[in-house]
C-alpha positions as CSV (number, residue, x, y, z in Angstrom):
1,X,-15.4,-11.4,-7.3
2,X,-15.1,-7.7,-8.3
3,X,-11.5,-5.6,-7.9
4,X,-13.1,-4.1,-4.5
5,X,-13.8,-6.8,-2.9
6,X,-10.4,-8.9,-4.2
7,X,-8.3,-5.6,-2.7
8,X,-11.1,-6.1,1.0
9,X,-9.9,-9.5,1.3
10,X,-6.3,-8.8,0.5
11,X,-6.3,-6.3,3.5
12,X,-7.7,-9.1,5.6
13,X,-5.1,-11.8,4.4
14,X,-2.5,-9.2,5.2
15,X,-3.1,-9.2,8.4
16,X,-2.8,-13.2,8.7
17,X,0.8,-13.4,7.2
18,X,3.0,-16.2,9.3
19,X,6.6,-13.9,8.6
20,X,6.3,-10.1,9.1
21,X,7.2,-8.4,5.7
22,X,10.4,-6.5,5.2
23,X,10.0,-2.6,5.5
24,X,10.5,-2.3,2.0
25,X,7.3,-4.5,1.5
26,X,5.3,-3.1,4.6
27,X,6.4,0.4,2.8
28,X,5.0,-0.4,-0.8
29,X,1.8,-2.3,1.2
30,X,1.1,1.4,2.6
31,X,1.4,3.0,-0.7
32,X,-0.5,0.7,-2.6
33,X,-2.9,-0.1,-0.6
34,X,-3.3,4.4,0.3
35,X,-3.3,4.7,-3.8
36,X,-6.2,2.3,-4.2
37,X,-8.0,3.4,-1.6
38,X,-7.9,7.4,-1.5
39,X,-6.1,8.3,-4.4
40,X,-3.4,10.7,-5.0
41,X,-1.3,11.7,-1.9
42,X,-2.8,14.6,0.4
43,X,-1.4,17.2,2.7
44,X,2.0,18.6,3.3
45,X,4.9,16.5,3.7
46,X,5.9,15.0,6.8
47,X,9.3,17.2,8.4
48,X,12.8,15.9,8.1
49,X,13.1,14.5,11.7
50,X,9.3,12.6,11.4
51,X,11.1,9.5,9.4
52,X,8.4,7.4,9.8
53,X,5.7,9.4,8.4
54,X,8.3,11.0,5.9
55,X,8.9,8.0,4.4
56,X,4.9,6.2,4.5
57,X,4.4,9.9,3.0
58,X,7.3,9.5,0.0
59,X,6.1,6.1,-0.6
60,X,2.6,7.1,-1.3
61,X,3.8,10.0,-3.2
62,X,5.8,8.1,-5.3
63,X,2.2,6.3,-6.6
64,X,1.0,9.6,-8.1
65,X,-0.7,9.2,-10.8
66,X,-1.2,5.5,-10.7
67,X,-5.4,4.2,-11.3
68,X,-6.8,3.4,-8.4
69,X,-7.9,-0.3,-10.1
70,X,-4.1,-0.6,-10.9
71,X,-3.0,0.3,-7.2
72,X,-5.9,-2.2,-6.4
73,X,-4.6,-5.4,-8.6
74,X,-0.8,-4.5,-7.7
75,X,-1.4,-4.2,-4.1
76,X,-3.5,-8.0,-4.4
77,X,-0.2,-9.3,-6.3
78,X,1.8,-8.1,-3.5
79,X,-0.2,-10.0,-0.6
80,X,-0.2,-13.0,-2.6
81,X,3.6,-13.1,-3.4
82,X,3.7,-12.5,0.2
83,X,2.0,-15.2,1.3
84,X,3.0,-17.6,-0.8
């Protein structure tokens, strides 16, 4: 099974998890998943009273840089540590 489709069906078993992941987790899901699947962060930064978008945006932006195969293979890890 190649990297894109391991990281399709990771976003599929995500979705299925039994327990809700922690908003750390659900925070480093967005990133990773964002990374691996448009790249770099975009656009302006999210103001100071939008916290939820502020910090979905900081997460992301905090994966700058990172491959898009790496953001792919680390985001798989994560489901699958979550599911276990």
């Amino acid at each position: 099974m190649s990297m894109t489709q391991q990281f399709e069906d990771a976003q599929a078993r995500v979705k299925r998890l039994t327990t809700s992941p922690s908003n750390a987790d659900l925070l480093e899901l967005y990133a990773l998943y964002k990374q691996g699947a448009v790249g770099d962060v975009q656009g302006d930064r999210p103001g100071r009273l939008d916290f939820r978008n502020r910090a979905k945006y900081d997460a992301w932006a905090a994966k700058r840089g990172l491959a898009t195969d790496a953001a792919m293979a680390q985001y798989i890890a994560l489901v699958q540590r979550l599911g276990a």
